[in-house]
C-alpha positions as CSV (number, residue, x, y, z in Angstrom):
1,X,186.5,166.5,82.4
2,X,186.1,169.8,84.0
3,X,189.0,172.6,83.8
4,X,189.8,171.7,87.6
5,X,189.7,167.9,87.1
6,X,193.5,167.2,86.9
7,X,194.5,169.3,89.9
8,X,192.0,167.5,91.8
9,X,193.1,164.0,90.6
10,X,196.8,164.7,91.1
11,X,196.2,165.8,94.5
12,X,194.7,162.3,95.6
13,X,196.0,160.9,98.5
14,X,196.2,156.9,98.9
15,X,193.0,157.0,101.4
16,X,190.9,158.9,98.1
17,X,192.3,156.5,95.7
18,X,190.2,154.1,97.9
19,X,187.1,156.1,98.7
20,X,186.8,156.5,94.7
21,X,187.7,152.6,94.4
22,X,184.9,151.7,97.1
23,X,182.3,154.3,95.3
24,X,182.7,152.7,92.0
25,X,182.4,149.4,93.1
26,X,179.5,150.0,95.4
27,X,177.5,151.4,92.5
28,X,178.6,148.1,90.3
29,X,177.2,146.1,93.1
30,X,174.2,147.9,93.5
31,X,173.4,147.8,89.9
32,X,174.9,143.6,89.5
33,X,173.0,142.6,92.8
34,X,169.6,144.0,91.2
35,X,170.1,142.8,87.6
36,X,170.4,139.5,89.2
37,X,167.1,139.8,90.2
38,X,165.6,140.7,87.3
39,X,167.1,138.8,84.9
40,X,165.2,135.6,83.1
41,X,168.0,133.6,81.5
42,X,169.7,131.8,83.9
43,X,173.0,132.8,82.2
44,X,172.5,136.5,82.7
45,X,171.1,135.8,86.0
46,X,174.7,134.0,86.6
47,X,177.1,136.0,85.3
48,X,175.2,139.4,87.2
49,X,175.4,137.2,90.6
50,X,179.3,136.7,89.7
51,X,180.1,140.4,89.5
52,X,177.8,141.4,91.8
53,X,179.8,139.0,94.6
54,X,183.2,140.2,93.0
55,X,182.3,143.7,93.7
56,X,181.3,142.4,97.6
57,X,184.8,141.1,97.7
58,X,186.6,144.3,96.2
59,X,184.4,146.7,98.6
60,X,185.2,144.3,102.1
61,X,189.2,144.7,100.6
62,X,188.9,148.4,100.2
63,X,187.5,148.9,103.1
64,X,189.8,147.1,105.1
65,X,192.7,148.8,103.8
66,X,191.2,152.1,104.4
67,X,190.6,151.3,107.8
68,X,194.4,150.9,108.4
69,X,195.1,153.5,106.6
70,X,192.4,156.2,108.5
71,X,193.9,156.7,112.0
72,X,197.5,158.1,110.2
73,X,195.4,160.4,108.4
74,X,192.8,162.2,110.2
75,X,194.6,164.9,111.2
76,X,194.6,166.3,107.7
77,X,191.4,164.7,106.9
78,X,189.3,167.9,106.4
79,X,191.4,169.7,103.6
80,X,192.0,166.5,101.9
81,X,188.5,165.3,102.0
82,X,186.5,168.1,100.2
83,X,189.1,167.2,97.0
84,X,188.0,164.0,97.5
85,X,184.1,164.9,97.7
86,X,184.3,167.1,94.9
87,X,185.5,165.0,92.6
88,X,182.9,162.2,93.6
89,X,180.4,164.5,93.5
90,X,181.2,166.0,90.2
91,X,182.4,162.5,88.5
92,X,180.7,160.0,90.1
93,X,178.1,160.0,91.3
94,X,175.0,158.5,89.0
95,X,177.5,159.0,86.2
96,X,179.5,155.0,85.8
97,X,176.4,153.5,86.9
98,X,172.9,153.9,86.8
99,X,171.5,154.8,89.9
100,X,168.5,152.2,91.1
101,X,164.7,154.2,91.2
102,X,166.0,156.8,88.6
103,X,164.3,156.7,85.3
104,X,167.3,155.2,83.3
105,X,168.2,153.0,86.4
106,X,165.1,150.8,85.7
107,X,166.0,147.6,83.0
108,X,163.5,146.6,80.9
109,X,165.2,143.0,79.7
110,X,168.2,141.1,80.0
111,X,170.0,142.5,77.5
112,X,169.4,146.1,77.7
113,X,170.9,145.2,81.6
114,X,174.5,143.7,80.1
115,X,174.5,146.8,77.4
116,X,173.9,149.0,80.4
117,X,176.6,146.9,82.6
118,X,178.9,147.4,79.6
119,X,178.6,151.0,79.1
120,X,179.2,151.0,82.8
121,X,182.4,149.6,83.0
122,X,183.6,151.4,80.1
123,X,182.8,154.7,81.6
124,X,184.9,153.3,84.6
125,X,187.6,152.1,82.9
126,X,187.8,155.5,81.0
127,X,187.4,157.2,84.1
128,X,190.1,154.7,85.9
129,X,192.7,155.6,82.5
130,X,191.8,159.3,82.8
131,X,192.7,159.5,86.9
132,X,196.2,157.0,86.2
133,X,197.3,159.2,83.6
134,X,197.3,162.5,85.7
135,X,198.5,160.6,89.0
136,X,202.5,160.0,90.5
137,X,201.8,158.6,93.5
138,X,202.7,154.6,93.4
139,X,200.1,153.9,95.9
140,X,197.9,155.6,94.5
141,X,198.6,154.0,91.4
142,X,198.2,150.7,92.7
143,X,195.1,151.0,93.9
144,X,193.7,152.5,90.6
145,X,195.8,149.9,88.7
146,X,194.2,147.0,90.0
147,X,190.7,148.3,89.7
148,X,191.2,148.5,86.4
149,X,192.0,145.7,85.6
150,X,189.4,143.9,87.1
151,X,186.8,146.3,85.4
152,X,188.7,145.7,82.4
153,X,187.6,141.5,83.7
154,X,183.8,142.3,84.1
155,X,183.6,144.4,80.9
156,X,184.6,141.1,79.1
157,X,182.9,139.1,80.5
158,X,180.0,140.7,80.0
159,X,181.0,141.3,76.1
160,X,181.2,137.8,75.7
161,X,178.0,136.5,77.1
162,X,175.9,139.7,75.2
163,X,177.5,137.9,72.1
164,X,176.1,134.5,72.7
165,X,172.6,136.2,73.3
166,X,172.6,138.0,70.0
């Protein structure tokens, strides 16, 4: 993480929390929803289609909540939202998961696509742990908190079906 990384993290408002939370979970669906498509055992194909519709329901949630939080905070929107770009700019983006079309984004077989999804929710959930240990803000909190915890839910689950393919 860069030198300016925990002044940036610390200065999150709730409304960044979620525009990180909706990033990350838009790249998992991205990545989960074409997986699915790809994949040739049913399993995989079932599992991918599980967390690619989980990370549906997290993005609608996110969303929504930002929505009722946006009108109380656009008048200090444009400070507040460059901290916000750089740090999804400079942490996110491409960097949890592979972005579709690029090189490394294209998956060969079904199990190079759940080590791939693994590695991807690692890096989130490091990413997650990294942001939660530099942050005060209980809303803020919250919001990283339970994103956690469900990444914490897809990277087992995906852990667990790799070891029946094995």
């Amino acid at each position: 993480m860069g030198p300016n990384a925990k002044q940036t993290s610390s200065s999150f408002q709730c409304i960044d929390a979620l525009e990180v939370s909706l990033i990350i979970e838009k790249q998992g669906f991205i990545f989960y929803d074409k997986a699915a498509k790809v994949a040739s055992n049913s399993r995989v194909r079932a599992i991918f289609l599980r967390l690619a519709n989980e990370e549906k329901e997290h993005i609608q949630s996110l969303q929504n909540k930002a929505r009722f939080l946006q009108p109380a905070l656009m008048q200090k929107s444009f400070s507040r939202k460059s901290r916000a770009e750089n740090f999804i700019k400079n942490e996110l983006e491409g960097k949890v998961f592979p972005v579709p079309g690029c090189g490394e984004g294209e998956i060969k077989n079904d199990l190079e696509a759940l080590n791939v999804g693994i590695e991807a929710e690692k890096k989130s959930i490091d990413l997650l742990t990294r942001l939660i240990a530099d942050e005060k803000k209980m809303d803020v909190l919250v919001i990283f908190n339970h994103l956690l915890a469900e990444e914490r839910k897809h990277l087992a689950a995906l852990e667990e079906l790799k070891q029946t393919l094995d």
